[in-house]
py3Dmol code that shows the C-alpha trace and the ligand (Angstrom):
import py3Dmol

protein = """\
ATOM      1  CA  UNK A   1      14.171  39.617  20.230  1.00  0.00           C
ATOM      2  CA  UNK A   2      15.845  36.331  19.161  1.00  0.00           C
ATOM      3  CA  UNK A   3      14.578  33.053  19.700  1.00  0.00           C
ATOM      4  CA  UNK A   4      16.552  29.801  21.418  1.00  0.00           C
ATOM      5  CA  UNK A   5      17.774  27.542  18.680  1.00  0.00           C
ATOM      6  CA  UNK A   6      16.088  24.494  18.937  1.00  0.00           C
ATOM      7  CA  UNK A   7      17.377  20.560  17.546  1.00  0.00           C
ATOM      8  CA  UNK A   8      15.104  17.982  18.177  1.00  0.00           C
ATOM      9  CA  UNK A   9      17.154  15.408  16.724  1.00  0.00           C
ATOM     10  CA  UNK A  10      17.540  12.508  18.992  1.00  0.00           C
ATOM     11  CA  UNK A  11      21.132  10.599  19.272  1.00  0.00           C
ATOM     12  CA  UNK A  12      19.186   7.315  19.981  1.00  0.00           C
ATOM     13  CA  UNK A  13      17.362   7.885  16.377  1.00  0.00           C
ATOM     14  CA  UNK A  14      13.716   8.142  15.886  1.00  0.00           C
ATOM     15  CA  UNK A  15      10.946   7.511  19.146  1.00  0.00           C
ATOM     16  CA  UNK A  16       7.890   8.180  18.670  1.00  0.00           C
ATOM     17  CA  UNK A  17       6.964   9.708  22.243  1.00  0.00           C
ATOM     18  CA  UNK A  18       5.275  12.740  24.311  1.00  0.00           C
ATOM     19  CA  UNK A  19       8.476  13.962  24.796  1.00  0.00           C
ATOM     20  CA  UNK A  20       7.498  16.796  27.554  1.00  0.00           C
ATOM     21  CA  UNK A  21       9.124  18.982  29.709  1.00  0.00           C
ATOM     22  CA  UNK A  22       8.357  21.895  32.203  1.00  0.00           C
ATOM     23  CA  UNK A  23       7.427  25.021  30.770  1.00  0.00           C
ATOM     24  CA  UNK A  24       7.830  28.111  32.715  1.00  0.00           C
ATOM     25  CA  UNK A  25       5.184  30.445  32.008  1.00  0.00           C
ATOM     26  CA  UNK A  26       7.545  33.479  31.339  1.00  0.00           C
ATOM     27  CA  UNK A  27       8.687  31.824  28.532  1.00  0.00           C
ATOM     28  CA  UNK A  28       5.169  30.395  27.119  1.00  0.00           C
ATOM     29  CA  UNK A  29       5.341  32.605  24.171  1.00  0.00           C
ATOM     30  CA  UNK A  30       8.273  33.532  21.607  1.00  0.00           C
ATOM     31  CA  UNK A  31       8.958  36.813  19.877  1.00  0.00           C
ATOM     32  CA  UNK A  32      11.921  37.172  17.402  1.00  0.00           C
ATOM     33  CA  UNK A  33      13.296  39.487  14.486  1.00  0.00           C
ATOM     34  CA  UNK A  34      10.454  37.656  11.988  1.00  0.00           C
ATOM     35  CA  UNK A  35       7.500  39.439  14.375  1.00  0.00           C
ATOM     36  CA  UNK A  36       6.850  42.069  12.310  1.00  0.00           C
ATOM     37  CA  UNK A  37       6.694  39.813   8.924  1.00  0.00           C
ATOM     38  CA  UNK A  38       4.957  36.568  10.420  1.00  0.00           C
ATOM     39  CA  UNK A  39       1.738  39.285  11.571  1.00  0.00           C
ATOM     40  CA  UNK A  40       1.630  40.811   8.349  1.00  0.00           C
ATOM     41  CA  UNK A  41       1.687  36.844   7.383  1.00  0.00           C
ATOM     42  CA  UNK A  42      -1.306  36.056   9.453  1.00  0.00           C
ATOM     43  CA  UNK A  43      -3.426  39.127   8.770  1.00  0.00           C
ATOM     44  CA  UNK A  44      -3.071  37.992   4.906  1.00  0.00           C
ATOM     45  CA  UNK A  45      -4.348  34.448   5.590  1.00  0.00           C
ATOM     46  CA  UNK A  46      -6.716  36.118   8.086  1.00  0.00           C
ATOM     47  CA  UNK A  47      -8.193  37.914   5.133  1.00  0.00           C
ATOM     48  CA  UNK A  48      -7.774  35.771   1.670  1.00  0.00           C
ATOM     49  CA  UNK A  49      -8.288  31.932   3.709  1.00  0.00           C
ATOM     50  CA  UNK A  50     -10.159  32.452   6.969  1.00  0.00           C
ATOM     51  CA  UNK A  51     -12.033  29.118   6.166  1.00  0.00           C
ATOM     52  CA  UNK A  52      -8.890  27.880   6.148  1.00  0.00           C
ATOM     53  CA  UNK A  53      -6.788  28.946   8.922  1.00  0.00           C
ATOM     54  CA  UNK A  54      -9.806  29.528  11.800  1.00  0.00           C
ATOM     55  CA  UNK A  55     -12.321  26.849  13.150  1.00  0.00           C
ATOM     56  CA  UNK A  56     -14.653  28.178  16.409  1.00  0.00           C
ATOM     57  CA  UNK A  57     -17.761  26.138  18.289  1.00  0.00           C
ATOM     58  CA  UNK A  58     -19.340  28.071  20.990  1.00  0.00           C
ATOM     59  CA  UNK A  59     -18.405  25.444  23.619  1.00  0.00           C
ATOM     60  CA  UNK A  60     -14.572  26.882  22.771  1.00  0.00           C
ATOM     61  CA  UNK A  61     -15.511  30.646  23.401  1.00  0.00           C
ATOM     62  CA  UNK A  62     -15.518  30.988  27.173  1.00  0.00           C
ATOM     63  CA  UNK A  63     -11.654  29.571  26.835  1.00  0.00           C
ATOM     64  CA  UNK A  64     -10.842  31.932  24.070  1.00  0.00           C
ATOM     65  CA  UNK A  65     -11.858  34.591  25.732  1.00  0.00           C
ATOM     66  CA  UNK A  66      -9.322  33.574  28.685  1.00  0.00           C
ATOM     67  CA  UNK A  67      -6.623  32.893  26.434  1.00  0.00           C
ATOM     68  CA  UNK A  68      -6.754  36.442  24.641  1.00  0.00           C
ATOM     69  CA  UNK A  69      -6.823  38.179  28.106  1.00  0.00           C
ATOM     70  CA  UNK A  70      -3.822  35.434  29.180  1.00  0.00           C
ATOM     71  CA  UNK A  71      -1.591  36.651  25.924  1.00  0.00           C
ATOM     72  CA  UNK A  72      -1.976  40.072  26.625  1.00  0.00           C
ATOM     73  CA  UNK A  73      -1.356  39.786  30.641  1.00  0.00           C
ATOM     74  CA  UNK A  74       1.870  38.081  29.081  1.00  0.00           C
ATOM     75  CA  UNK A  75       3.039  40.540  26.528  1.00  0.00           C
ATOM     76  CA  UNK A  76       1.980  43.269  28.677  1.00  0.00           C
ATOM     77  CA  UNK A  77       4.683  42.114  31.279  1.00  0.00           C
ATOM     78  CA  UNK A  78       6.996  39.992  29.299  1.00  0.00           C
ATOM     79  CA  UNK A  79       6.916  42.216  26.153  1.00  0.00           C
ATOM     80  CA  UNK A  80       5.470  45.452  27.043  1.00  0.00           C
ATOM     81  CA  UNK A  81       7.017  46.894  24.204  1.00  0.00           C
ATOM     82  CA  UNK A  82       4.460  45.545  21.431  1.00  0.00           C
ATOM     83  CA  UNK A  83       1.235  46.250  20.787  1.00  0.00           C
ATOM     84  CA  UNK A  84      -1.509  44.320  22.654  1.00  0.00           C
ATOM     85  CA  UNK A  85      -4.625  46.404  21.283  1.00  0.00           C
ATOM     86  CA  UNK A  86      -7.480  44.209  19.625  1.00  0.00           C
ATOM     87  CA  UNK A  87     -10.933  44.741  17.901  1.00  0.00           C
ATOM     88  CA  UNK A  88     -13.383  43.586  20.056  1.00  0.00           C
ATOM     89  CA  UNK A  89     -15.655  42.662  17.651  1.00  0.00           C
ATOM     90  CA  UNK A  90     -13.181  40.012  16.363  1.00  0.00           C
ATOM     91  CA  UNK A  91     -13.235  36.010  17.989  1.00  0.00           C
ATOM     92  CA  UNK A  92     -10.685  36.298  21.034  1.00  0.00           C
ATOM     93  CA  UNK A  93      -8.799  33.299  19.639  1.00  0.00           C
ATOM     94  CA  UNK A  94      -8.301  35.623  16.354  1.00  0.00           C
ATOM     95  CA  UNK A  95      -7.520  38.695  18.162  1.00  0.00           C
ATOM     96  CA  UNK A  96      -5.128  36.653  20.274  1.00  0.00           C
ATOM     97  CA  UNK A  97      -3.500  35.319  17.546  1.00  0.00           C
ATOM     98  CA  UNK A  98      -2.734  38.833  15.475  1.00  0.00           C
ATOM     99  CA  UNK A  99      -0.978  39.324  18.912  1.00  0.00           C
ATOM    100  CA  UNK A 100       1.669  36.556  18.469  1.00  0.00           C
ATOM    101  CA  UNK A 101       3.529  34.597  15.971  1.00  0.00           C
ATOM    102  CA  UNK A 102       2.192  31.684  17.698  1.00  0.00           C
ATOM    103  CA  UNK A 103      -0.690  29.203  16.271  1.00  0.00           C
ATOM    104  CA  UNK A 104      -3.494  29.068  19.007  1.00  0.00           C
ATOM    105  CA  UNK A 105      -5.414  25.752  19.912  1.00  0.00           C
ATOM    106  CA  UNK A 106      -8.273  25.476  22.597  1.00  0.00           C
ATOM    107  CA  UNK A 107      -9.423  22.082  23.822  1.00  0.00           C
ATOM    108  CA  UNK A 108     -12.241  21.564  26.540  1.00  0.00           C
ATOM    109  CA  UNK A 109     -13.261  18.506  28.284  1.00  0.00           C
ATOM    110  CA  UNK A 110     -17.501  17.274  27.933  1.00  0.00           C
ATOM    111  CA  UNK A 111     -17.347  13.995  27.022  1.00  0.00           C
ATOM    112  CA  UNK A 112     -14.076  13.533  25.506  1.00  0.00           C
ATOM    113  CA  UNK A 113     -11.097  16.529  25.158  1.00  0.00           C
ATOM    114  CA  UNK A 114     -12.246  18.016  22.172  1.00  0.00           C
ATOM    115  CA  UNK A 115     -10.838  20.973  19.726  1.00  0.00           C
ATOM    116  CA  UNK A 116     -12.897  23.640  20.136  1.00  0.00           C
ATOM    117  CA  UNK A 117     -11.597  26.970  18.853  1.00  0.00           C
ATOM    118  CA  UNK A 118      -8.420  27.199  16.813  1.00  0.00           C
ATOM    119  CA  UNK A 119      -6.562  29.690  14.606  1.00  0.00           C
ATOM    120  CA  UNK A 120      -3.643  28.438  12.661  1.00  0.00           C
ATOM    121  CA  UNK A 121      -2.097  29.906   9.638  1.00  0.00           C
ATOM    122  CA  UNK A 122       1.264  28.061   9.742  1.00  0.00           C
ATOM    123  CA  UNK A 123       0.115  24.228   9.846  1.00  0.00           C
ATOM    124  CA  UNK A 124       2.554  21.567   8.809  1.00  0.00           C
ATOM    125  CA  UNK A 125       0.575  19.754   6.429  1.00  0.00           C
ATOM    126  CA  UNK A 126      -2.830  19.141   8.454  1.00  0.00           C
ATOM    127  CA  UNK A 127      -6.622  20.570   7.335  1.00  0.00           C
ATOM    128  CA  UNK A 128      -8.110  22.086  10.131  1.00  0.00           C
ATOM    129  CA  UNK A 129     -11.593  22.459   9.084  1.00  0.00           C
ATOM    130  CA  UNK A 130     -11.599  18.476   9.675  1.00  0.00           C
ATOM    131  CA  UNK A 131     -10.599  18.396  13.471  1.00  0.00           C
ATOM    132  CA  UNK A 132     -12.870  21.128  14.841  1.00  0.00           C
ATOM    133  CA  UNK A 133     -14.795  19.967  17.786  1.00  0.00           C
ATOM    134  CA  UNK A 134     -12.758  16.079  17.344  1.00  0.00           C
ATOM    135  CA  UNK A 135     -11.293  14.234  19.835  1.00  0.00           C
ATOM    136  CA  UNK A 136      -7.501  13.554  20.252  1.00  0.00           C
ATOM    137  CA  UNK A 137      -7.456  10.233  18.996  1.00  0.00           C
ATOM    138  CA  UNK A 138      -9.724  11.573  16.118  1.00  0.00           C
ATOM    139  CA  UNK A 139      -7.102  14.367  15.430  1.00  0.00           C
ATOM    140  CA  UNK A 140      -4.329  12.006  15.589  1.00  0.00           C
ATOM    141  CA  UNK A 141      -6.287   9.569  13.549  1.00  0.00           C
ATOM    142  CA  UNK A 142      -3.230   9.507  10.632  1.00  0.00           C
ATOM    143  CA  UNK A 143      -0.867   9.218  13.000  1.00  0.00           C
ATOM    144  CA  UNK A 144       0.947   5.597  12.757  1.00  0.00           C
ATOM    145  CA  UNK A 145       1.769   3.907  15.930  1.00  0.00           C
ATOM    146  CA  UNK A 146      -0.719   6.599  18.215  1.00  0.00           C
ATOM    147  CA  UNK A 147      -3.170   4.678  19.060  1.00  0.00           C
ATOM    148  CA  UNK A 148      -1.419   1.904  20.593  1.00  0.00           C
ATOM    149  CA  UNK A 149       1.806   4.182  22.102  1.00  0.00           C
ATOM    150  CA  UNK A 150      -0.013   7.566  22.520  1.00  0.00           C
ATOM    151  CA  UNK A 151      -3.516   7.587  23.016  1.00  0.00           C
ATOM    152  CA  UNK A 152      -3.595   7.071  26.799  1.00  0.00           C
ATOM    153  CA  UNK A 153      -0.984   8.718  27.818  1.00  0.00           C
ATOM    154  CA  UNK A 154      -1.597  11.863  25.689  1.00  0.00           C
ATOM    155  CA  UNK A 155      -5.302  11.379  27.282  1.00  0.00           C
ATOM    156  CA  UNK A 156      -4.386  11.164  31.066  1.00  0.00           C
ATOM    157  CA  UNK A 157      -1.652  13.857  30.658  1.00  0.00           C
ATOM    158  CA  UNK A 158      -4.787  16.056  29.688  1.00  0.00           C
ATOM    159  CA  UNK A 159      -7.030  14.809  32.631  1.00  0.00           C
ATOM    160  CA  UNK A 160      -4.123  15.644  34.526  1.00  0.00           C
ATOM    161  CA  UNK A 161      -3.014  19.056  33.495  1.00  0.00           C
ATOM    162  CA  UNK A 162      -3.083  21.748  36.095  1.00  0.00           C
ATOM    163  CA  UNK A 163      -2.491  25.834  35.666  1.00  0.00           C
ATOM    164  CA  UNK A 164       0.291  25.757  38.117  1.00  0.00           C
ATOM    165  CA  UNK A 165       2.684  23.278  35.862  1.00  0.00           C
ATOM    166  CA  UNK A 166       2.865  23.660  32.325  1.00  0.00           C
ATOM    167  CA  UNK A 167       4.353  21.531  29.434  1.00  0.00           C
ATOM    168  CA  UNK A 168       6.676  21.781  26.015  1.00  0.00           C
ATOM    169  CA  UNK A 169       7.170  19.735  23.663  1.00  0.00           C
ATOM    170  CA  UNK A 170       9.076  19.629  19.621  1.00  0.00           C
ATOM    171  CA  UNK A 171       8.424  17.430  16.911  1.00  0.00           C
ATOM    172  CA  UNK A 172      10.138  18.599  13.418  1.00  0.00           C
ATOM    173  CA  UNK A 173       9.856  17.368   9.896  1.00  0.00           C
ATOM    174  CA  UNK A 174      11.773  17.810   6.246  1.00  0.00           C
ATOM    175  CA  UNK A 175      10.385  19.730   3.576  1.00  0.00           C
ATOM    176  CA  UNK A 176      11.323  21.420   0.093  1.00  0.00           C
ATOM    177  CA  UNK A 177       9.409  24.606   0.831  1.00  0.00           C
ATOM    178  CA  UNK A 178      10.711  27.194   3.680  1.00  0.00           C
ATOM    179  CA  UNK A 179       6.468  27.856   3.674  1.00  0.00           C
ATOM    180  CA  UNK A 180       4.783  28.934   6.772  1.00  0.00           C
ATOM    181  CA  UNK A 181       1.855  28.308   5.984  1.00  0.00           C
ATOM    182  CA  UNK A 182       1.413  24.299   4.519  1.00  0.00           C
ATOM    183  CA  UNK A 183      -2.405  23.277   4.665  1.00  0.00           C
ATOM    184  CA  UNK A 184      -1.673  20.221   2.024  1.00  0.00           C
ATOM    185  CA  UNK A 185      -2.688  17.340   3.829  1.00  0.00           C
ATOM    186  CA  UNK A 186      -0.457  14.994   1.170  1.00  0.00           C
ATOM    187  CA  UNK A 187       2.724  14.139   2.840  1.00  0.00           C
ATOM    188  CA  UNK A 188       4.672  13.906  -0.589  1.00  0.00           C
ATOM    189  CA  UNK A 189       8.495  13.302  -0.140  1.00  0.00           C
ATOM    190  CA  UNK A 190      10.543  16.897  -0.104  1.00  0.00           C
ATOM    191  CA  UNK A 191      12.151  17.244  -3.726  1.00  0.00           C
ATOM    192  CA  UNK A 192      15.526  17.529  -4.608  1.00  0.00           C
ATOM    193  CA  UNK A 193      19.025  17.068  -2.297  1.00  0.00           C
ATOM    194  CA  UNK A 194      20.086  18.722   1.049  1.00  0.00           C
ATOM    195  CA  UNK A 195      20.293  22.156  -0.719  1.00  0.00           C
ATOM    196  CA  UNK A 196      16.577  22.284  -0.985  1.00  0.00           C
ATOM    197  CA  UNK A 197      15.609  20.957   2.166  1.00  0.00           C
ATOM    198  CA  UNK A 198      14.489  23.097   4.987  1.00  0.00           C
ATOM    199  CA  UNK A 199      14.205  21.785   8.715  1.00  0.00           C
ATOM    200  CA  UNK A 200      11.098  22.751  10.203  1.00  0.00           C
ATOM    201  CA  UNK A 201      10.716  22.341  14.079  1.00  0.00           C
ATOM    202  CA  UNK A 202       7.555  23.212  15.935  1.00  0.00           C
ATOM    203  CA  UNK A 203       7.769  24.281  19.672  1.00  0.00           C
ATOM    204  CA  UNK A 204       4.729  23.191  21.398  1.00  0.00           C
ATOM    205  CA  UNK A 205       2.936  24.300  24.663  1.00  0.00           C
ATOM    206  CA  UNK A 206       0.412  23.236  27.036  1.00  0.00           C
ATOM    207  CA  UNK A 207      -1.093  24.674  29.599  1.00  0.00           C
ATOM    208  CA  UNK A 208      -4.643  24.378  31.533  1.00  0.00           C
ATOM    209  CA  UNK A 209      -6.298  28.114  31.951  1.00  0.00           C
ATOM    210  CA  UNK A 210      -7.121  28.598  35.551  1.00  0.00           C
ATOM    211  CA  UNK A 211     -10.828  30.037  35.096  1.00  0.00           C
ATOM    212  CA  UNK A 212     -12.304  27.967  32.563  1.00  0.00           C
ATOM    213  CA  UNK A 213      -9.757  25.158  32.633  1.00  0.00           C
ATOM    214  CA  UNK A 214      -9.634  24.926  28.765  1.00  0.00           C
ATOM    215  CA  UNK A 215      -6.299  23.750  27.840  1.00  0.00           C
ATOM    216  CA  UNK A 216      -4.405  25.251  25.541  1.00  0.00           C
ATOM    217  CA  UNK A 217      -2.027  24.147  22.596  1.00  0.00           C
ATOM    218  CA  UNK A 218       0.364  26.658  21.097  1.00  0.00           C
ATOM    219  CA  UNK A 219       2.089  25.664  18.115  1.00  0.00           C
ATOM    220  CA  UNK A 220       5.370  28.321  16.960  1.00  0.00           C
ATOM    221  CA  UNK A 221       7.115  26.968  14.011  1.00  0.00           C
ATOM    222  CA  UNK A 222      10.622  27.379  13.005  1.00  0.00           C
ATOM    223  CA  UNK A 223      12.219  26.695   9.333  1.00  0.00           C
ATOM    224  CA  UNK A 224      15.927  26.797   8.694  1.00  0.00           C
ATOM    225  CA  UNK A 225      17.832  25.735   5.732  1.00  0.00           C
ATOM    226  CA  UNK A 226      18.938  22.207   5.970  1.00  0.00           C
ATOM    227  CA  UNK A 227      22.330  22.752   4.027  1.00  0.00           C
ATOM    228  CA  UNK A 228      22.722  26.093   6.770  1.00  0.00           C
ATOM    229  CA  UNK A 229      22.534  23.563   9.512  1.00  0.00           C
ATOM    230  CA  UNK A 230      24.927  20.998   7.800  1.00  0.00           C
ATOM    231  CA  UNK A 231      27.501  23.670   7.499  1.00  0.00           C
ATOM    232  CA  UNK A 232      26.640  24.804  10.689  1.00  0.00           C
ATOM    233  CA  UNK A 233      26.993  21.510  12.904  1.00  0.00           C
ATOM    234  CA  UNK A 234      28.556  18.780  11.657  1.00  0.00           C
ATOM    235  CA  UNK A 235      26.636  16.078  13.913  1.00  0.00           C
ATOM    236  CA  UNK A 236      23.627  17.554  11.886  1.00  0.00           C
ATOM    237  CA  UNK A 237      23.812  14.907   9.174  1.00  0.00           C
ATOM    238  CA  UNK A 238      24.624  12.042  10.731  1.00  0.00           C
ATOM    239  CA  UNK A 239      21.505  12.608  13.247  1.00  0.00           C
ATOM    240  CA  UNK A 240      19.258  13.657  10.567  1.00  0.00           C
ATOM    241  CA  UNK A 241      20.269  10.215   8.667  1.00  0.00           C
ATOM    242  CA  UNK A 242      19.644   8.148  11.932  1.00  0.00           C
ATOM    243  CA  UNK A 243      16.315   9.381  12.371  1.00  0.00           C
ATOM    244  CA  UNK A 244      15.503   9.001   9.186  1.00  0.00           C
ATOM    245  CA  UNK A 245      16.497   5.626   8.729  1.00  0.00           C
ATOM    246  CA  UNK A 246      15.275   4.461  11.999  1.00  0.00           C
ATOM    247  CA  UNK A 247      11.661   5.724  11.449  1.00  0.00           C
ATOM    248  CA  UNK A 248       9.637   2.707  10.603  1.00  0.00           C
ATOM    249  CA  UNK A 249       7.851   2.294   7.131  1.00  0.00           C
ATOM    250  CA  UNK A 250       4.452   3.879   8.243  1.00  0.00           C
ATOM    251  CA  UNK A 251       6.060   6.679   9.805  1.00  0.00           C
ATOM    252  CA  UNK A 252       8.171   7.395   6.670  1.00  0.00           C
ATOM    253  CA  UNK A 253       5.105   7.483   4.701  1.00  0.00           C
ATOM    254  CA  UNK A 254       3.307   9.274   6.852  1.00  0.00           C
ATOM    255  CA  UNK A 255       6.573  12.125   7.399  1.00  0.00           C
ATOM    256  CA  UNK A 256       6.840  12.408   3.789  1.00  0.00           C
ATOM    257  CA  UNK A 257      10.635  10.654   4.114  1.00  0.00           C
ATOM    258  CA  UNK A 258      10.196   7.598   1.951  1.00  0.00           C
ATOM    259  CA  UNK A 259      13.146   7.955  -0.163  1.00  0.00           C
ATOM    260  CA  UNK A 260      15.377  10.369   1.715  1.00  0.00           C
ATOM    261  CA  UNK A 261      17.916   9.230   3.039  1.00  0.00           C
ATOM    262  CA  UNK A 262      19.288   7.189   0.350  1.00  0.00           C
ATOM    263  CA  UNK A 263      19.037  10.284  -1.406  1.00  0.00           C
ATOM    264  CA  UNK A 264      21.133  12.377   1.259  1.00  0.00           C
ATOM    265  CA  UNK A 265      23.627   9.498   1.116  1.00  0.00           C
ATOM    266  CA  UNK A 266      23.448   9.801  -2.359  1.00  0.00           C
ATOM    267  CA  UNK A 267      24.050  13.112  -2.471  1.00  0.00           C
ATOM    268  CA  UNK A 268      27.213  13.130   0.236  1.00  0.00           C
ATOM    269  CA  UNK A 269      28.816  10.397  -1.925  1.00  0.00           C
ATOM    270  CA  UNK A 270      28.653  12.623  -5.115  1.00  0.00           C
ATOM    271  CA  UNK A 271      30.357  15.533  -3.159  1.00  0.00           C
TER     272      UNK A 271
END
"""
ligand_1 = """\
43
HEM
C 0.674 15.655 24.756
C 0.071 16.082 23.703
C 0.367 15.669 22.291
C 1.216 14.734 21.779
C 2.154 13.818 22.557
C 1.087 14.772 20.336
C 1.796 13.985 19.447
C 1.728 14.068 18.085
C 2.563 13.335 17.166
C 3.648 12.366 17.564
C 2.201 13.667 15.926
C 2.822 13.163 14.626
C 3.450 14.328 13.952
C 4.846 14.194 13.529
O 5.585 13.397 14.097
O 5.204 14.979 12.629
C 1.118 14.612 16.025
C 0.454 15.167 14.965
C -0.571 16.056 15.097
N -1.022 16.613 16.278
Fe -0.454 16.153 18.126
N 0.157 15.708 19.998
C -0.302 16.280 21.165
C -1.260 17.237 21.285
C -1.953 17.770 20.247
C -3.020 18.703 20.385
C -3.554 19.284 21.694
C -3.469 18.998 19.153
C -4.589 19.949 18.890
C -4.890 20.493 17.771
C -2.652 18.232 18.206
C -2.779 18.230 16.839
C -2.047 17.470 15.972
C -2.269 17.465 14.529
C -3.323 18.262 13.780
C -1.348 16.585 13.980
C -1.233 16.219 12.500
C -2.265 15.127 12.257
C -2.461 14.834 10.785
O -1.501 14.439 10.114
O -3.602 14.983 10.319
N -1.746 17.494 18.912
N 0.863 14.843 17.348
"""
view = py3Dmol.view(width=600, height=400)
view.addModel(protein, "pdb")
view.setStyle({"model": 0}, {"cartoon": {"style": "trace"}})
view.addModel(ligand_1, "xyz")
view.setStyle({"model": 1}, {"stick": {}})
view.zoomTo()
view.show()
């Protein structure tokens, strides 16, 4: 049970784009060696912060209820050797999500595509309670550059989202806390030099459910030690200064990287 290693970093520097690519459905969902620990994380959260990690409407249950019975048709064949018993009292998108270490999104189209159901203990810095039942330009609201480079796009890719082709896609971020779970909305600069720094990627899918045709956002997060990856790859820097630096000022502020790179740069000089 290890997971791919993933690096998002971009040799042409910062874009801010979909960035998809073809999922295959036996790989939709990712179990590694932190299965065990990242359950016991959720079932915590579950329990002290439900307010904050869960947000249903009733127009997202019929979709939830599709998605639990999709997880456990997948772990059933793809990893038959966990567990993929629920309570059936509990909301499917709950009982899904004790399943997997996996956040779970579900999005269905009235007017608009809206955020219906969701249960997600590990966010990167977002409050959840505030996009329930939102569009995706409202969810993307602090977003610099998204309305004018992603709105449509993101909204026609979702008008044209079938079940037989699915989608991934990372985006990643800098932080000084190796945190799962990160519901602080402030995107305050990380703290400190390289040392301190943890890289956190998070693997997106989507994917339109066949019965209900709810689509559905998955969100698994990764965090790995910034100064591992340095020692690790020595094109890590360099890329991670290059996006950095190429970000424009709204996205900076917005990423929380204000500051940063002169302070890697800083920091490489003084070694
Ligand atoms: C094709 C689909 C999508 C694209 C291209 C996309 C793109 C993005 C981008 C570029 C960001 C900025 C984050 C960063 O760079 O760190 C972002 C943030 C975010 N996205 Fe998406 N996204 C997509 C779908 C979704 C869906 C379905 C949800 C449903 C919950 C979602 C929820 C969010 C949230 C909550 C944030 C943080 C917003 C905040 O700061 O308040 N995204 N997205």
């Amino acid at each position: 049970m290890s997971a791919p290693h993933y690096m998002p970093l971009d040799a042409r520097g910062w874009r801010l784009a979909m960035g998809l690519r073809p999922l295959d459905l036996a790989n939709w969902l990712e179990l590694d060696e932190h299965y065990d620990s990242e359950l016991a994380q959720k079932a915590a959260l579950l329990a002290q912060h439900r307010d904050v990690v869960v947000a249903t409407e009733p127009e997202g249950d019929a979709g939830s209820r599709e998605l639990l019975r999709e997880v456990q048709d997948f772990l059933g064949r793809v990893h038959p050797e966990v567990a993929t018993v629920v309570d059936g009292d509990e909301h499917p998108i709950v009982a899904a999500s004790r399943l997997i270490q996996e956040d779970l999104c579900v999005l269905v189209k009235d007017d608009d595509w809206r955020l219906r159901a969701a249960c997600v203990c590990f966010p990167s810095r977002w409050d959840l309670a505030t996009k329930i039942g939102t569009t995706l330009d409202e969810i993307h609201g602090p977003v610099p550059h998204y309305d004018e480079v992603l709105a449509r796009p993101t909204k026609s890719f979702f008008d044209r989202l079938r079940p037989e082709r699915s989608f991934w896609r990372l985006n990643w971020t800098l932080l000084d806390s190796a945190a799962l779970h990160q519901p602080r909305a402030a995107r305050v600069a990380p703290s400190g030099e390289l040392a301190d720094w943890f890289f956190r990627v998070e693997r997106q899918t989507l994917r339109q459910l066949p019965t209900t045709g709810a689509v559905v956002f998955t969100i698994r997060t990764y965090v790995t030690s910034a100064a591992t990856l340095a020692s690790a790859d020595g094109e890590f820097v360099p890329a991670l200064l290059h996006a950095l630096e190429g970000a424009s000022s709204d996205t900076q502020d917005y990423k929380g990287w204000t500051g940063v790179a002169s302070r890697l740069r800083e920091g490489l000089v003084a070694q």
